[in-house]
FIMINU-33480 format. One record per atom (N, C-alpha, C): residue in three letters; x, y, z. Coordinates in nm, 4 decimals. Layout:
N
residuo=Ala u=X v=Y w=Z
...
// end
This chain:
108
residuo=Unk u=-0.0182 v=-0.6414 w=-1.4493
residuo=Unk u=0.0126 v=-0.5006 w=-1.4342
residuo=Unk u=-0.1134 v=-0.4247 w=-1.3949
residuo=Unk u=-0.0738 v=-0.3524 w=-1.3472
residuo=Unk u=-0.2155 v=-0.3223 w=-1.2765
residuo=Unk u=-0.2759 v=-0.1292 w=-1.3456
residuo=Unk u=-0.2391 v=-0.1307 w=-1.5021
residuo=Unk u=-0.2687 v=-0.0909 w=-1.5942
residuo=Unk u=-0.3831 v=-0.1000 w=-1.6837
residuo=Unk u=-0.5396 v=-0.1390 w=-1.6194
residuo=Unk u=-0.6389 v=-0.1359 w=-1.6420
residuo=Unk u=-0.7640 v=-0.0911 w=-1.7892
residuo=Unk u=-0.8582 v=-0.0886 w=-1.8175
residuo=Unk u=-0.8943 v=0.0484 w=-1.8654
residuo=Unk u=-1.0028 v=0.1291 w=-1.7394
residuo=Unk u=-1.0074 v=0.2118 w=-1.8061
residuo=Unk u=-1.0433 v=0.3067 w=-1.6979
residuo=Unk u=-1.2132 v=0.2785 w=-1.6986
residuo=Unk u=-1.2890 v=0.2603 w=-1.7968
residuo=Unk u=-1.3697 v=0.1246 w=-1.7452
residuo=Unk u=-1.3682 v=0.1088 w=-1.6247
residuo=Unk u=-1.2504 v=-0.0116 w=-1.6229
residuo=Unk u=-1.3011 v=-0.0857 w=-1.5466
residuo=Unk u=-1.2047 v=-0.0150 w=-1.3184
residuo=Unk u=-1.1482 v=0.0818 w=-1.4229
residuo=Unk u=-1.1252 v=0.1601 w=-1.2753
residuo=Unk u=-1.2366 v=0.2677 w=-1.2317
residuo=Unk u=-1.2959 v=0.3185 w=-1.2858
residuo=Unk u=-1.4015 v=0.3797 w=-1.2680
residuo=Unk u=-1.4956 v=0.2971 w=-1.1730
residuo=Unk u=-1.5182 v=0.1668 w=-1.1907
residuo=Unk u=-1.5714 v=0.1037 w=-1.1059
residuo=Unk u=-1.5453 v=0.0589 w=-0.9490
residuo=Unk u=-1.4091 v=0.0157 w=-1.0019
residuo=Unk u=-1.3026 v=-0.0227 w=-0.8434
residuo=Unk u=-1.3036 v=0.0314 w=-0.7395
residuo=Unk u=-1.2750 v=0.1965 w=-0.8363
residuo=Unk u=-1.1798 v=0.2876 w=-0.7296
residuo=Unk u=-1.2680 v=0.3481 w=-0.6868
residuo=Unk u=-1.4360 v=0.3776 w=-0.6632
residuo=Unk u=-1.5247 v=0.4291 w=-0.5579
residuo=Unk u=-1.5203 v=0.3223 w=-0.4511
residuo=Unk u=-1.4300 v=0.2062 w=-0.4460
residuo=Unk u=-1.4293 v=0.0794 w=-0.3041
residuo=Unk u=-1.3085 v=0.1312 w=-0.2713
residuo=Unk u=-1.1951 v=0.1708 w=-0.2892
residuo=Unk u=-1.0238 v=0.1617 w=-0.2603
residuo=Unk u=-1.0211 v=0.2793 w=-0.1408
residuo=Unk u=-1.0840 v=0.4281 w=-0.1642
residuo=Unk u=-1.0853 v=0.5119 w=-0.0731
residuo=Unk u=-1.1889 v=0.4537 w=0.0758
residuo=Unk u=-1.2650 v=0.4049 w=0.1138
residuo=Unk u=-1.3444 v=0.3412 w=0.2383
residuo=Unk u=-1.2541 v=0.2288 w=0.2167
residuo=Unk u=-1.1774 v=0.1570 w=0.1508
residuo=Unk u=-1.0869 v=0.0351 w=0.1924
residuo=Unk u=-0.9992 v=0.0932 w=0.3146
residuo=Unk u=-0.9718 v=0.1943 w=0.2272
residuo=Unk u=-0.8440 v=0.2004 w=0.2760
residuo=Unk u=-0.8625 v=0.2805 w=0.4220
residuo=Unk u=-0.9752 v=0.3772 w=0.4286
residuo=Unk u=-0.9962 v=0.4062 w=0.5442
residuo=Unk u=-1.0723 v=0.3172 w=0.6943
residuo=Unk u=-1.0827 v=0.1999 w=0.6068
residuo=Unk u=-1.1216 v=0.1363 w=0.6896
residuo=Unk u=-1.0222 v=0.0286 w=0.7755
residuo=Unk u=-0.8988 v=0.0227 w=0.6677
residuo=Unk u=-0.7949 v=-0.0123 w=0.7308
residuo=Unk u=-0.7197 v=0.0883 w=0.8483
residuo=Unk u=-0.6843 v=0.2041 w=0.7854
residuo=Unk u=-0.6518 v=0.2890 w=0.8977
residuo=Unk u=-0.7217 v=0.3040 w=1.0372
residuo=Unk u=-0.8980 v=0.2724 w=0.9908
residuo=Unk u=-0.9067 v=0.3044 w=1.1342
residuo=Unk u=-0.8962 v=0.1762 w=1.2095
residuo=Unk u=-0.8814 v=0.0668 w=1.1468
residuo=Unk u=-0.8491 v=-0.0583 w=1.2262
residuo=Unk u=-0.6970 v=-0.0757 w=1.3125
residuo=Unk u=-0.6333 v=0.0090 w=1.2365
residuo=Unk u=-0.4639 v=0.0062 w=1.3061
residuo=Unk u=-0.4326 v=0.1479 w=1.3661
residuo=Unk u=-0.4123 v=0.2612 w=1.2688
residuo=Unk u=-0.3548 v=0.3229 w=1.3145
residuo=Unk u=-0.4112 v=0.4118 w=1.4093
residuo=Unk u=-0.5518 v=0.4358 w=1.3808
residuo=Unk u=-0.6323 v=0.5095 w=1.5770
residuo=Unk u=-0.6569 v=0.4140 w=1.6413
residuo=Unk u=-0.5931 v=0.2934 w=1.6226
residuo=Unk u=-0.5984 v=0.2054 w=1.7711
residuo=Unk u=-0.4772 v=0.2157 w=1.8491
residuo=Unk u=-0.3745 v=0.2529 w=1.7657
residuo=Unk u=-0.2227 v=0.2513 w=1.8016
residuo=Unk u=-0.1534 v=0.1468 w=1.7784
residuo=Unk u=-0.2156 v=-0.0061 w=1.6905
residuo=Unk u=-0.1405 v=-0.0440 w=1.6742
residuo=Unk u=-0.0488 v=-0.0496 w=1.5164
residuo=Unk u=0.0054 v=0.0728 w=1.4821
residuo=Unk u=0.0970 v=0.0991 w=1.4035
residuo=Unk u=0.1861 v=0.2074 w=1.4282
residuo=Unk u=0.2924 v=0.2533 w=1.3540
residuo=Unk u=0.3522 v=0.3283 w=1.4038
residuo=Unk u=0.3342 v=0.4582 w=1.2867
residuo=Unk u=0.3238 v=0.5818 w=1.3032
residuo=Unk u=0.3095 v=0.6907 w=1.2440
residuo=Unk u=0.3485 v=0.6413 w=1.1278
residuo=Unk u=0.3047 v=0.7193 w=1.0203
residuo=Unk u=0.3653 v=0.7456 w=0.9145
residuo=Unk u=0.4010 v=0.6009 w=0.8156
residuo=Unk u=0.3591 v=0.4585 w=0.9119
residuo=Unk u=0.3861 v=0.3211 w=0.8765
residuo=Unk u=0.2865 v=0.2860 w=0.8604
residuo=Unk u=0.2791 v=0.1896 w=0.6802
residuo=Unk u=0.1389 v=0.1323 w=0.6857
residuo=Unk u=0.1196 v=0.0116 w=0.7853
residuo=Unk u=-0.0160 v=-0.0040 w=0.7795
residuo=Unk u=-0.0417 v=-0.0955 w=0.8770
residuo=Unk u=-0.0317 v=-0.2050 w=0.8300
residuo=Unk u=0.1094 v=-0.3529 w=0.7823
residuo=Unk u=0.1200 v=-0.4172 w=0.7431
residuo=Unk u=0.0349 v=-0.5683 w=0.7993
residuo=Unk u=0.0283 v=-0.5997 w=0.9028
residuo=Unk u=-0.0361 v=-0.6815 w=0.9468
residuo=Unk u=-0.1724 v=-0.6577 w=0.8290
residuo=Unk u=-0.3078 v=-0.5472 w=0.9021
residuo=Unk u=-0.4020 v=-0.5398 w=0.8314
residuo=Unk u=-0.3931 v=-0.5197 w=0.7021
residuo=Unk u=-0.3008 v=-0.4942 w=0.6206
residuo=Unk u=-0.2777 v=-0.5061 w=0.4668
residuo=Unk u=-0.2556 v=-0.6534 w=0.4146
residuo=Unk u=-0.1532 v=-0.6984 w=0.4856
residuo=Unk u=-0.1161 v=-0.8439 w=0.4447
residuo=Unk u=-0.2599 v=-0.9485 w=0.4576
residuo=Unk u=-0.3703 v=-0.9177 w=0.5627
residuo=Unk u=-0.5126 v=-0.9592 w=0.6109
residuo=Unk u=-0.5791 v=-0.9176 w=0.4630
residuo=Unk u=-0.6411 v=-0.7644 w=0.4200
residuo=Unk u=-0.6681 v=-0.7859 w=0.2956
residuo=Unk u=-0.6297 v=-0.8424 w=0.1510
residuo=Unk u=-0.5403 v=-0.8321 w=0.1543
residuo=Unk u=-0.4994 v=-0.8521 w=0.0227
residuo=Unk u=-0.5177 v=-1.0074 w=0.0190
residuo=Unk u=-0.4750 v=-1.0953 w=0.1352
residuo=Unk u=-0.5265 v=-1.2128 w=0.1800
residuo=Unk u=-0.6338 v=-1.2710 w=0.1118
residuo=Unk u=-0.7557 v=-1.2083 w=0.1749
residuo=Unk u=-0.8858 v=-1.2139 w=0.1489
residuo=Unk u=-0.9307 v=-1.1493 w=0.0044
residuo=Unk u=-0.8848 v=-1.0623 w=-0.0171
residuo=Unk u=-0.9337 v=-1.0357 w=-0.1970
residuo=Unk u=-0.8391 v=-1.1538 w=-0.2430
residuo=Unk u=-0.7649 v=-1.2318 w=-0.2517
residuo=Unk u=-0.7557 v=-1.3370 w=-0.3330
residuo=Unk u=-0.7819 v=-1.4699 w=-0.3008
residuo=Unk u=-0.8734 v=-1.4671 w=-0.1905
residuo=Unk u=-0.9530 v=-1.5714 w=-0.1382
residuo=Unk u=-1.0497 v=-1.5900 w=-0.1919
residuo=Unk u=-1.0808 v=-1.4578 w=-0.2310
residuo=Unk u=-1.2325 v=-1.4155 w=-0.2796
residuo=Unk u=-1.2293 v=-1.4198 w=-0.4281
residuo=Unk u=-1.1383 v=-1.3688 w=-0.4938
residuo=Unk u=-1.1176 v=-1.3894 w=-0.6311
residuo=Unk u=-1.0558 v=-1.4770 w=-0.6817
residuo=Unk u=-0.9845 v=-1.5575 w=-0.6573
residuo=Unk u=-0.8541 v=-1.6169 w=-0.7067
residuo=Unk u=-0.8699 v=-1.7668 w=-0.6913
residuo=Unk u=-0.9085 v=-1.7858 w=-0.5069
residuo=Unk u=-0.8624 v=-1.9421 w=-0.4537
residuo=Unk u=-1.0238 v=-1.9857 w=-0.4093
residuo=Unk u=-1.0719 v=-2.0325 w=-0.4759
residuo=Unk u=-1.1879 v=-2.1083 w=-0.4266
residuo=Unk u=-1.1875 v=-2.1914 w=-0.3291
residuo=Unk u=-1.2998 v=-2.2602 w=-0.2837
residuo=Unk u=-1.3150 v=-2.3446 w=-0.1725
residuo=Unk u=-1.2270 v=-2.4719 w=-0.2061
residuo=Unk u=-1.1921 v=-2.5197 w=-0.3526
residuo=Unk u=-1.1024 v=-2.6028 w=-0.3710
residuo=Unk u=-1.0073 v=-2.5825 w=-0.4574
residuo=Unk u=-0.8899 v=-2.5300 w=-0.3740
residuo=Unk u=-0.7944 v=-2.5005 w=-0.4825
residuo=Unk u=-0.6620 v=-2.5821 w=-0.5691
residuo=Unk u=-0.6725 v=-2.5240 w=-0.6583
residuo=Unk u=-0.5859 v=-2.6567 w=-0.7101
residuo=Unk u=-0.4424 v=-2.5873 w=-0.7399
residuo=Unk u=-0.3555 v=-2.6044 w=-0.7903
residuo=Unk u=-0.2315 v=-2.5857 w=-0.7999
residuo=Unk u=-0.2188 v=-2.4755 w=-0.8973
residuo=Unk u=-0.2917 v=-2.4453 w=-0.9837
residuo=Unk u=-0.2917 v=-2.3567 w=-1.1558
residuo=Unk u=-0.3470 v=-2.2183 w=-1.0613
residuo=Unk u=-0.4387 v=-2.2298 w=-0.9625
residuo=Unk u=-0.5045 v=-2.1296 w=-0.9059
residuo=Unk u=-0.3686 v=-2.0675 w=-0.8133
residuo=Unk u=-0.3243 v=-2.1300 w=-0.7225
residuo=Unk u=-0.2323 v=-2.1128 w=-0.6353
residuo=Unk u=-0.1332 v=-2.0330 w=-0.6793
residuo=Unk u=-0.0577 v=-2.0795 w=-0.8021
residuo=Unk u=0.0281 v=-2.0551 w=-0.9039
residuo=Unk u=-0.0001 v=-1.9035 w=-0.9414
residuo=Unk u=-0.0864 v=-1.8984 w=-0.9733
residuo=Unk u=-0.1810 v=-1.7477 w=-1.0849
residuo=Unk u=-0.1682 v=-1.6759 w=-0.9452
residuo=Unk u=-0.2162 v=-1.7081 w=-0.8250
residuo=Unk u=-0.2374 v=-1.6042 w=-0.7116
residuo=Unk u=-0.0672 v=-1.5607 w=-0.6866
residuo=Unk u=-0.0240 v=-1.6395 w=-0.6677
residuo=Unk u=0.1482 v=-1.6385 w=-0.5991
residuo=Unk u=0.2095 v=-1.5147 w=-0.7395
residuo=Unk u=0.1873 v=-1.5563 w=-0.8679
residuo=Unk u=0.2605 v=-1.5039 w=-0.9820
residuo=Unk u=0.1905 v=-1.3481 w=-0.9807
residuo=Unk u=0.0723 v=-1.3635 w=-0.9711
residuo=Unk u=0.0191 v=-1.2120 w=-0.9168
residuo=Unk u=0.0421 v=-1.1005 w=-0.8185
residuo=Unk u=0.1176 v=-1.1502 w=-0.6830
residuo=Unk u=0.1389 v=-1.1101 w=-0.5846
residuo=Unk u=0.3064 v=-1.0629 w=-0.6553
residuo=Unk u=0.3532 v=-1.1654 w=-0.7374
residuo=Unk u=0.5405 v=-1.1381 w=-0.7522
residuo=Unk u=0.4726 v=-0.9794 w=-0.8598
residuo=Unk u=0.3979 v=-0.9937 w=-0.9220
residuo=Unk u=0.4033 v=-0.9133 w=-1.0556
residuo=Unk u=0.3515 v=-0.7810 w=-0.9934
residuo=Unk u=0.2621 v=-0.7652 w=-0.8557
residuo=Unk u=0.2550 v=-0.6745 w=-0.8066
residuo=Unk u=0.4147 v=-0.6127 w=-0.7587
residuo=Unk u=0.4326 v=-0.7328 w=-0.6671
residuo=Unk u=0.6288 v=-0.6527 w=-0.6193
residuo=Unk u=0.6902 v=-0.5825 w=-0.6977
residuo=Unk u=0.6888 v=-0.6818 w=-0.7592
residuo=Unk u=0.7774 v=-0.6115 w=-0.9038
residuo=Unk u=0.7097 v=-0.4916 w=-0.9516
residuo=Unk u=0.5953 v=-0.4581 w=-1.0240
residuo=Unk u=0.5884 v=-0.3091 w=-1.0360
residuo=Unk u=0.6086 v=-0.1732 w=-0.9145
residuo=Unk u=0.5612 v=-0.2383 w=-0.8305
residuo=Unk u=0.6057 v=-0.1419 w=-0.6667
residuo=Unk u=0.7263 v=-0.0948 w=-0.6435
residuo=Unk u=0.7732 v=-0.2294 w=-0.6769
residuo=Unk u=0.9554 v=-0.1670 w=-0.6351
residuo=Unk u=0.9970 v=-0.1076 w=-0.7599
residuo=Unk u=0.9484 v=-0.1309 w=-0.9037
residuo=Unk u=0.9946 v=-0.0171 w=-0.9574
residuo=Unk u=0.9601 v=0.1065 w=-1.0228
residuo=Unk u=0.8409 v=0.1203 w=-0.9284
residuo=Unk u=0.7451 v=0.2396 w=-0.9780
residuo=Unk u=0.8283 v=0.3502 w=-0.8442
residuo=Unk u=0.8436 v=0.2594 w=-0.7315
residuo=Unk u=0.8066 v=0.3573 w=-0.6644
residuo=Unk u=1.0003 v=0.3346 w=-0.5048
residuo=Unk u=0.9859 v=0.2163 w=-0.5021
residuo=Unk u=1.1346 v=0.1976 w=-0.4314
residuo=Unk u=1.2708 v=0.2210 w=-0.5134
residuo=Unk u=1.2657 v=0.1871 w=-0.6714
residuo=Unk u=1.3628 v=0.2022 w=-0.7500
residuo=Unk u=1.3899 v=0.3615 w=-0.7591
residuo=Unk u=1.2958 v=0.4602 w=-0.7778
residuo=Unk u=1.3784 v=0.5703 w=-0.8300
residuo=Unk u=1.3999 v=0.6276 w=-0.6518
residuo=Unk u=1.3334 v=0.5984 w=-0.5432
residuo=Unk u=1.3718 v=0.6329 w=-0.4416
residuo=Unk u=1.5226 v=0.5687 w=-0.3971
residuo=Unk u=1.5769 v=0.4940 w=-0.4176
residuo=Unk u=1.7107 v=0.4261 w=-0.4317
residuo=Unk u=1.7812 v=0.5139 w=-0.5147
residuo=Unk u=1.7526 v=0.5280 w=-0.6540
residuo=Unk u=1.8420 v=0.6531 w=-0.7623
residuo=Unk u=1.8955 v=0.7689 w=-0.6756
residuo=Unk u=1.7683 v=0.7802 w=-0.6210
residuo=Unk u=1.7659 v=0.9204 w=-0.5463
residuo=Unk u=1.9080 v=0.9486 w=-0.4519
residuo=Unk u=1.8537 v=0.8280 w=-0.3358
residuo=Unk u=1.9581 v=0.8308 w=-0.2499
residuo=Unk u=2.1163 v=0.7956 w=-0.2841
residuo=Unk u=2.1137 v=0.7164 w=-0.4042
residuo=Unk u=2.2414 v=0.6903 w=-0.4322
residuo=Unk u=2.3256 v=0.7891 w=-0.4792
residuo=Unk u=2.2513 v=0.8952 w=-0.5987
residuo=Unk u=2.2807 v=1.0430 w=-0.6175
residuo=Unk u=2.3331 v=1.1260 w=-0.5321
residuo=Unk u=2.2887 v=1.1364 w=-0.3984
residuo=Unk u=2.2717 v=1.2273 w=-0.2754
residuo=Unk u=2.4073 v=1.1907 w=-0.1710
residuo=Unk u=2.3953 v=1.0308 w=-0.1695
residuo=Unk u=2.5177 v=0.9690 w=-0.1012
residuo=Unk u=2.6229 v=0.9039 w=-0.1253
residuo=Unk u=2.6258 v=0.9148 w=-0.2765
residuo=Unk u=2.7212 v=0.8587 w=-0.3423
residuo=Unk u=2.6875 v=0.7251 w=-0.3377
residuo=Unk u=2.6779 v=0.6345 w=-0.4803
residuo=Unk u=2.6847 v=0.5249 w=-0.5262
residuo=Unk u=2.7213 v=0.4199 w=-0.4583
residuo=Unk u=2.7009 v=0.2696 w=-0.4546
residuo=Unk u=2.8096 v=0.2170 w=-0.3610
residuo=Unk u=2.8445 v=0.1242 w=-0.4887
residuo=Unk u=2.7894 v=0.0908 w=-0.5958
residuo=Unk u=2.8505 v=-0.0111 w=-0.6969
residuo=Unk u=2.9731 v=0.1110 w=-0.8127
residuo=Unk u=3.0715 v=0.0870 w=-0.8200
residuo=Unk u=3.1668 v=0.1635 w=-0.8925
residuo=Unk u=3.1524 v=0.1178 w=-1.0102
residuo=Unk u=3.1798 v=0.1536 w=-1.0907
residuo=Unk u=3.1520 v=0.0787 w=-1.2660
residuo=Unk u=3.2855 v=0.1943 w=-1.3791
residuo=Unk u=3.3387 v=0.0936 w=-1.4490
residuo=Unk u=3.4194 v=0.1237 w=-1.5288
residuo=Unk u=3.3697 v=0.1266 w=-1.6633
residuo=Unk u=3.4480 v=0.1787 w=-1.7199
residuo=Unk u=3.3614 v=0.1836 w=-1.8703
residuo=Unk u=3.3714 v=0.0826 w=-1.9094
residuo=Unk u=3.2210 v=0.0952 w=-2.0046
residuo=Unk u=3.1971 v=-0.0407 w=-2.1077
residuo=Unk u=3.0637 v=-0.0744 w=-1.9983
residuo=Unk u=3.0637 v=-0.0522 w=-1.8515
residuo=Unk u=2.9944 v=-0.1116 w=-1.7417
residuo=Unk u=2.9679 v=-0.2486 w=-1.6577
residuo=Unk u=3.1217 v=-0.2256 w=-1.6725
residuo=Unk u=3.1818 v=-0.3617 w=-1.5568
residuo=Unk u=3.2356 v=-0.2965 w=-1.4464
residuo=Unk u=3.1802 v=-0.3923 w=-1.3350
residuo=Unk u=3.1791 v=-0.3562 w=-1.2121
residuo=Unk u=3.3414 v=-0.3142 w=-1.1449
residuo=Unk u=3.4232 v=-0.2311 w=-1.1035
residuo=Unk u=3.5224 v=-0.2337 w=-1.0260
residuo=Unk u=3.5954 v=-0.3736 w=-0.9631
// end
């Protein structure tokens, strides 16, 4: 979880703002992204490399691989429900539901 102490974010997060602008200017004032879209290529490239760098050594073994892969799911997973889940609530509110549910909360 990427619920820290602030410690140790105090440290991080003077690198995350020049990360991140350094990604933008790699994609999006070159043109290759589209407005308003992160630049997934060059994201999928870092995040790459910070767990090249932290994670998978020059010889990696299976426990390492494992820990990197289970790290990447445990990131998804808080993303989508920090931040795609209540945007879904949202829209389902707005456009009407598409799962129907009867009481007790079994599906139609």
């Amino acid at each position: 979880m990427p619920y820290i102490p602030q410690e140790q974010r105090d440290i991080i997060d003077p690198a995350i703002g020049p990360l991140v602008e350094a990604i933008k200017k790699a994609t999006v004032y070159t043109g290759t992204a589209f407005k308003d879209v992160p630049p997934d290529g060059a994201l999928n490239y870092t995040i790459t490399r910070l767990l090249q760098g932290l994670l998978v050594p020059s010889t990696p073994s299976y426990l390492l691989l494992e820990r990197a892969t289970g790290l990447l799911e445990c990131c998804k997973l808080e993303f989508y429900r920090r931040t795609a889940a209540p945007y879904e609530n949202k829209k389902a509110k707005e456009n009407g539901d598409v799962f129907e549910w009867q009481e007790g909360g079994q599906l139609k």
